[in-house]
C-alpha positions in Angstrom: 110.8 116.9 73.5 111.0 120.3 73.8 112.7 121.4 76.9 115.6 118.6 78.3 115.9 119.9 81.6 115.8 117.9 84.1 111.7 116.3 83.5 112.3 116.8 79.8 115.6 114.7 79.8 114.4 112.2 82.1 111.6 111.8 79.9 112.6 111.7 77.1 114.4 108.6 77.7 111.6 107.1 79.6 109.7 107.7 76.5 112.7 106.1 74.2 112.8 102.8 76.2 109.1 102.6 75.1 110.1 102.1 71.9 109.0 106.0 70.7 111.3 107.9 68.7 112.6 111.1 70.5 114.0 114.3 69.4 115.1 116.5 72.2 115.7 120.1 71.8 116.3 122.6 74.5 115.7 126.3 73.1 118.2 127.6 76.1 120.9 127.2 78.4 119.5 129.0 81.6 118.0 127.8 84.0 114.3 126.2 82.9 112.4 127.3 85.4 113.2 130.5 85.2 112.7 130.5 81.2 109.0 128.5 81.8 106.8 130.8 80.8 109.1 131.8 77.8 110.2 128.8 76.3 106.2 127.5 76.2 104.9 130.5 74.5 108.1 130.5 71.6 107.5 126.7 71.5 103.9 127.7 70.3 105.1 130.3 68.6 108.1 129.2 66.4 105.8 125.7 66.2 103.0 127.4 64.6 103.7 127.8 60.8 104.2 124.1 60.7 101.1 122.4 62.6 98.3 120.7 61.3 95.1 119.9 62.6 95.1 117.1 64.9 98.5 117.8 66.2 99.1 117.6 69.9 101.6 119.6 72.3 102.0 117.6 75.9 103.3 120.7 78.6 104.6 118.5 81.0 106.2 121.0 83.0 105.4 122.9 85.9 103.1 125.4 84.5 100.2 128.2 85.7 97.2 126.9 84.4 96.1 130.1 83.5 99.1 129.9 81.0 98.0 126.4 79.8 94.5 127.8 79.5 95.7 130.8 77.0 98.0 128.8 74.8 95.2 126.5 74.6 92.8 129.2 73.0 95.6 129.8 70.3 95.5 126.3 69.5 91.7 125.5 69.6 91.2 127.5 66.7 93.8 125.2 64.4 92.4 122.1 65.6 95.2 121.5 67.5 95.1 119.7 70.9 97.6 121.2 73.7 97.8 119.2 76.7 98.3 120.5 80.0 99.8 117.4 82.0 101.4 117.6 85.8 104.4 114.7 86.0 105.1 114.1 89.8 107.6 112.7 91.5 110.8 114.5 90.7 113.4 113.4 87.7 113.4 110.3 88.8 109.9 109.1 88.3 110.0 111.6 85.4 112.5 108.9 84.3 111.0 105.6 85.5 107.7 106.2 85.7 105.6 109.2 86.8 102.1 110.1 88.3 100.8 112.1 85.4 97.5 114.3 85.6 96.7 115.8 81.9 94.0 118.1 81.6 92.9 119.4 77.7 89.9 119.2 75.7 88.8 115.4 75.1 89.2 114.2 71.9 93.2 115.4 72.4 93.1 113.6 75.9 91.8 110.2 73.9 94.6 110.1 71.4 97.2 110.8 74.4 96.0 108.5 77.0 97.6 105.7 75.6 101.1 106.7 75.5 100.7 107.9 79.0 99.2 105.1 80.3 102.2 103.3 79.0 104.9 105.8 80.8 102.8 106.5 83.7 103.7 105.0 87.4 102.0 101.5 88.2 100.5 100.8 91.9 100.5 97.9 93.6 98.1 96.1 91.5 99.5 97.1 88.2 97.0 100.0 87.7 98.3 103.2 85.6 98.7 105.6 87.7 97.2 108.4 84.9 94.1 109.3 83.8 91.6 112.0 82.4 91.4 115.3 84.5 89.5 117.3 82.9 89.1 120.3 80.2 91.3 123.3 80.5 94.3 124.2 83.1 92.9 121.3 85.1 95.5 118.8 84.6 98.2 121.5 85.9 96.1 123.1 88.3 96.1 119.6 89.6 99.6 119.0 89.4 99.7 122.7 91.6 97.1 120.8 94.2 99.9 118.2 94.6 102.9 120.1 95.3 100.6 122.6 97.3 99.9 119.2 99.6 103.3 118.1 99.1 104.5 121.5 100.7 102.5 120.6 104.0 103.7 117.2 104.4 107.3 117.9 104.1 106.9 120.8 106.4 105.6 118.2 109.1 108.5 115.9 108.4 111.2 118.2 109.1 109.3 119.3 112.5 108.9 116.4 113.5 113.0 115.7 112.3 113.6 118.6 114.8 111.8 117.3 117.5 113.6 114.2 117.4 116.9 115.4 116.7 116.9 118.1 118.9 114.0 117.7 122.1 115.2 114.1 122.0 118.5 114.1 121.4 118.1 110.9 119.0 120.9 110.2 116.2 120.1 110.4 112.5 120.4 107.2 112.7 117.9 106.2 114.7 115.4 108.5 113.8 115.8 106.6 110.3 115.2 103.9 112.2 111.7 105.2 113.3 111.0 106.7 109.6 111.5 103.1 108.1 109.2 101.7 110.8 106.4 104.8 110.1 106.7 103.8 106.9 106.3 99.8 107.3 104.0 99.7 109.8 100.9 102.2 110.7 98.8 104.9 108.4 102.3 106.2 107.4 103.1 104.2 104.4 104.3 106.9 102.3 107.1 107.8 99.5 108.4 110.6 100.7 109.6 108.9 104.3 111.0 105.9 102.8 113.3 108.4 100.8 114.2 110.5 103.4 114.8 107.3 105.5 117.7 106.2 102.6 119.3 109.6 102.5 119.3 110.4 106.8 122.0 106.9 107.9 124.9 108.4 104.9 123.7 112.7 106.2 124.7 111.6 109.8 128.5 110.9 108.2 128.9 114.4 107.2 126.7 115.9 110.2 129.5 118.6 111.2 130.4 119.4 107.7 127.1 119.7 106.0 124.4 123.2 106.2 121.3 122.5 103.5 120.1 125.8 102.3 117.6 126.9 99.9 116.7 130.2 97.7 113.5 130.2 96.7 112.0 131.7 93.6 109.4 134.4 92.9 107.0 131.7 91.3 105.9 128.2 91.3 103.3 126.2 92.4 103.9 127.1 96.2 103.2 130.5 95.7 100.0 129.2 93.1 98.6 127.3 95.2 98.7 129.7 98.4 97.3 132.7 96.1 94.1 130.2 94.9 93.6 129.4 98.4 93.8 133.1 99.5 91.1 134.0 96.4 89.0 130.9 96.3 88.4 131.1 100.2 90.0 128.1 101.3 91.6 128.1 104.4 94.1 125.9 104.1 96.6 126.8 107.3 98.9 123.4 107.4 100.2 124.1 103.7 100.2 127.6 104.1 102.4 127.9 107.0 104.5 125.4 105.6 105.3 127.6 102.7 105.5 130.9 105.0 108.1 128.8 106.8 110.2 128.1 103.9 110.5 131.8 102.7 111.5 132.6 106.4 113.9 130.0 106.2 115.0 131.0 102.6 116.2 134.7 103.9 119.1 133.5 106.8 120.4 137.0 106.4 117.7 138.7 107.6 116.8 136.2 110.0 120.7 136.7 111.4 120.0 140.4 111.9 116.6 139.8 113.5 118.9 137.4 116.0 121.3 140.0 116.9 118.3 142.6 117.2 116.4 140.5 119.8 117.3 140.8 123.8 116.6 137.2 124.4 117.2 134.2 122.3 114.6 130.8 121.8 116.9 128.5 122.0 115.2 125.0 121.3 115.6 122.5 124.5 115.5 119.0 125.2 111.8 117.6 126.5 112.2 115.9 130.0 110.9 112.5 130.1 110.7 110.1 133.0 111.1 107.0 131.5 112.0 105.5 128.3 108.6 104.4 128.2 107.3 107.8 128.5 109.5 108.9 125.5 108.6 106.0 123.3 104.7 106.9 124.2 105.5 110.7 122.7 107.1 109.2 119.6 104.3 107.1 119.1 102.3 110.5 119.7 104.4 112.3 116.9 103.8 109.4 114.5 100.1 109.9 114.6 100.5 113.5 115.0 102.4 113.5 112.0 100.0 111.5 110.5 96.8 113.7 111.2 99.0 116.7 110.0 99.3 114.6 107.1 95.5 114.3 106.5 94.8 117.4 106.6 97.0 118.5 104.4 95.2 116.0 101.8 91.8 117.6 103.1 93.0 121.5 102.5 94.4 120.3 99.2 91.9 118.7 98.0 89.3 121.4 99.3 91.3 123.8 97.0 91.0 121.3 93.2 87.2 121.2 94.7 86.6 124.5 94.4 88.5 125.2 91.6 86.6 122.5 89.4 83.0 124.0 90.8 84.4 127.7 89.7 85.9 126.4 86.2 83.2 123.8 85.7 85.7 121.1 85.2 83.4 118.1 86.8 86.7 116.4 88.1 86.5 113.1 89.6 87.9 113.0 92.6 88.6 109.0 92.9 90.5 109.3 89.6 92.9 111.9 91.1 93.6 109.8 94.2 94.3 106.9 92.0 96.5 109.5 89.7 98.6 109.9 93.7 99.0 106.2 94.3 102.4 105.8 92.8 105.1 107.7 91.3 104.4 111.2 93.2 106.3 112.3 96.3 102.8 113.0 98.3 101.8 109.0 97.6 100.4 107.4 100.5 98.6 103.8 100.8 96.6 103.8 103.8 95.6 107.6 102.9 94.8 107.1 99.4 92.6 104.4 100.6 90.7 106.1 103.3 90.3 109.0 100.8 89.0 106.7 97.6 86.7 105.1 99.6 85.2 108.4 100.4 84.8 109.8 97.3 83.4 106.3 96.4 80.6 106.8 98.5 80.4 110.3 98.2 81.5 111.9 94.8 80.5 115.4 95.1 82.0 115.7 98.8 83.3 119.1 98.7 85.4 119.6 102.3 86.2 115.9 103.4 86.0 117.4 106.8 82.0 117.1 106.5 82.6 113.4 106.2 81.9 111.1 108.8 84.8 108.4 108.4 87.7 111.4 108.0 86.0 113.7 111.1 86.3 110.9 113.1 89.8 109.8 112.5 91.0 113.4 113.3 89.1 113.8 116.3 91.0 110.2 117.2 94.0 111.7 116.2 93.5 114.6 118.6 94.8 113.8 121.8 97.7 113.2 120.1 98.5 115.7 118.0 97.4 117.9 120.8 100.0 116.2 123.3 103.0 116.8 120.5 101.9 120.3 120.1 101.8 121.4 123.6 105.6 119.3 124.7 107.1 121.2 121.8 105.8 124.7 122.3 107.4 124.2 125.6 110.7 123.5 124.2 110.6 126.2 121.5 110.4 123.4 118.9 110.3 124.8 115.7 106.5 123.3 114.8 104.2 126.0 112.5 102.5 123.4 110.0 101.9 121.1 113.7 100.2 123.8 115.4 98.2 125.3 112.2 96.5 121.5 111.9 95.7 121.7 115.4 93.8 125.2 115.3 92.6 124.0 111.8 90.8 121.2 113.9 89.4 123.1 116.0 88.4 126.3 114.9 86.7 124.5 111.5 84.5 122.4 114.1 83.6 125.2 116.2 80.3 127.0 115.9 81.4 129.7 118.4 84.4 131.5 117.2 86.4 134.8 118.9 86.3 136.2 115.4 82.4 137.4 116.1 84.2 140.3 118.1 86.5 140.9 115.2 82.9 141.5 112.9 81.8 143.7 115.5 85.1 145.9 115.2 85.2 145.7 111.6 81.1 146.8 111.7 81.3 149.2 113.6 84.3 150.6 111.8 83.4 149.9 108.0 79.9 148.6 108.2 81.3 145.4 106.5 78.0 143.7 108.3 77.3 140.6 110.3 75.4 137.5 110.7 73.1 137.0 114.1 73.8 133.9 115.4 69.7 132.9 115.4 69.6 133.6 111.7 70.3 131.6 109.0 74.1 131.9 107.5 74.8 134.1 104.9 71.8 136.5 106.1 74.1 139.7 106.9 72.5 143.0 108.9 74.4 145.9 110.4 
């Protein structure tokens, strides 16, 4: 194992209690995401004078796929196999068991698949939780796809935290409460709550104490996955203002300035209720609020790997990478993982699952909802960007009659960029 950093290590002893034998060598002592991109290309580098055909590299870090894809063509030509495999689920599936997606060229995925399918998570019927990707980056561009959705749903989470630490007034405490029932009972059956659940109870001890800040850096899947989605013409709204959010966050400096600059401060505020059966009806709101935010951040994910397996001419099958989510990975979800396999079941080469009958009409249930959390917290100055984006995601992708026609006209009249007429067909552009 090259690389014991925090996946390396935890690996590496996953891959020991297997019964493999493991050599760990870590070619620095900075930081190793910072040293990614160096440490993979000296690995092929230094490695080189002493492989033989047939050998394999497994990159199970967080890597570009673009990366992956060029080491890749200084291997092919040696016969030797180098694997490109996403491990979610954080150091401690990494130790225990992680979802793994490895991408490569075939004959190197064969002779790997067993190994994996021995380390990988199980789900709840015992199934590996691993499997083929497909040739190229595509095994990390998948592993991108999931922390680019993983992005959106924590983004909901803590929203939806605020809300019900702050517009209700509720105790950490008893909004664990409501995150172990979410996660129990409902669509909401997903990892990430029930972890968040264990840590919120012992974070309510140290409430006046404790401020949770975060840096973030200059690369990474976030910023991947929002540049692929800015190229590849996805729009993908809840995930991306999920990751605007967290560099605004990241920069309390300037965020302190822009406070003292501002005549009037936004403080958040408490949403009046009636009854305690009026509030328990808005936190029943929020839970399928949160879930339909939830959704579509699996739909504007998942719209993303689509068109990035047309463009590359990967062929990825979709049910496979749901089953690769079902265990092991922070974005895992039951009653979502089975809505969405069943889908792809039915329909393999479903591109945006928006199109699909079975997912339009769970949104459009989810709606009211959604719509109702939106529109309460707006009014308190909640704190709610991914929220709101999946409710104008909703319904601006289901409209036929947009305000952005004036915004062609402009940019016509201006640039002769050209437009559609509405009684032609798309994609048929005059000026």
């Amino acid at each position: 194992m090259i690389g014991a950093g925090s996946m390396g290590g935890m690996m590496s002893l996953l891959f020991a209690e297997l019964g493999l034998n493991v050599s760990a060598y870590d070619p620095s002592d900075e930081n190793a995401q910072a040293l990614l991109n160096v440490v993979g290309d000296k690995t092929v580098e230094n490695v080189r004078p002493y492989l033989e055909a047939g050998d394999i590299f497994l990159d199970a870090s967080n890597e570009n796929w673009l990366n992956t894809e060029r080491r890749q063509a200084i291997c092919n030509p040696l016969k030797v196999h180098y694997i490109g495999a996403g491990v979610s689920g954080g150091y401690q599936s990494a130790r225990h068991g992680p979802s793994i997606s490895p991408g490569g060229d075939n004959e190197g995925l064969d002779k790997i698949m067993p190994l994996l399918k021995r380390a990988a998570a199980k789900d709840s019927e015992g199934r590996a939780c691993v499997a083929k990707v497909g040739p190229g980056g595509s095994g990390h561009y998948t592993k991108c796809v999931h922390n680019f959705i993983e992005q959106g749903l924590m983004s909901t989470l803590c929203e939806v935290w605020g809300i019900m630490t702050k517009c209700l007034e509720l105790s950490y405490e008893e909004v664990g409460s409501i995150f172990e029932q979410w996660n129990s009972d409902g669509p909401l059956l997903t990892f990430a709550e029930n972890k968040i659940q264990q840590t919120i109870t012992p974070m309510s001890l140290r409430k006046s104490r404790i401020k949770l800040s975060k840096t973030l850096t200059k690369q990474g899947t976030g910023i991947w996955g929002t540049q692929e989605a800015t190229r590849l013409h996805v729009p993908a709204p809840t995930i991306m203002s999920a990751h605007i959010f967290r560099i605004a966050s990241a920069d309390a400096a300037q965020r302190l300035n822009i406070q003292e600059s501002l005549t009037k401060e936004f403080p958040v505020e408490t949403i009046p209720f009636t009854s305690k059966k009026d509030k328990k009806t808005f936190i029943d709101d929020l839970q399928t609020a949160t879930f339909a935010a939830f959704l579509m951040s699996f739909v504007q994910g998942l719209d993303l790997l689509s068109h990035a397996s047309a463009e590359n001419k990967w062929s990825i099958d979709f049910a496979s990478i749901i089953q690769i989510w079902r265990a092991g990975c922070i974005i895992q979800s039951d009653h979502i993982s089975d809505l969405l396999e069943q889908v792809y079941k039915n329909s393999p080469s479903e591109t945006n699952l928006l199109i699909n009958r079975s997912i339009a009409q769970t949104l459009s249930e989810s709606f009211p909802a959604l719509k109702r959390v939106v529109l309460k917290s707006i009014g308190a100055n909640a704190h709610i960007p991914s929220l709101s984006a999946s409710l104008e995601y909703i319904k601006y992708m289901g409209s036929t009659d947009l305000p952005t026609q004036f915004m062609e006209a402009e940019l016509d009249y201006f640039g002769r960029h050209m437009f559609d007429f509405k009684s032609a067909r798309p994609g048929k552009p005059v000026t």
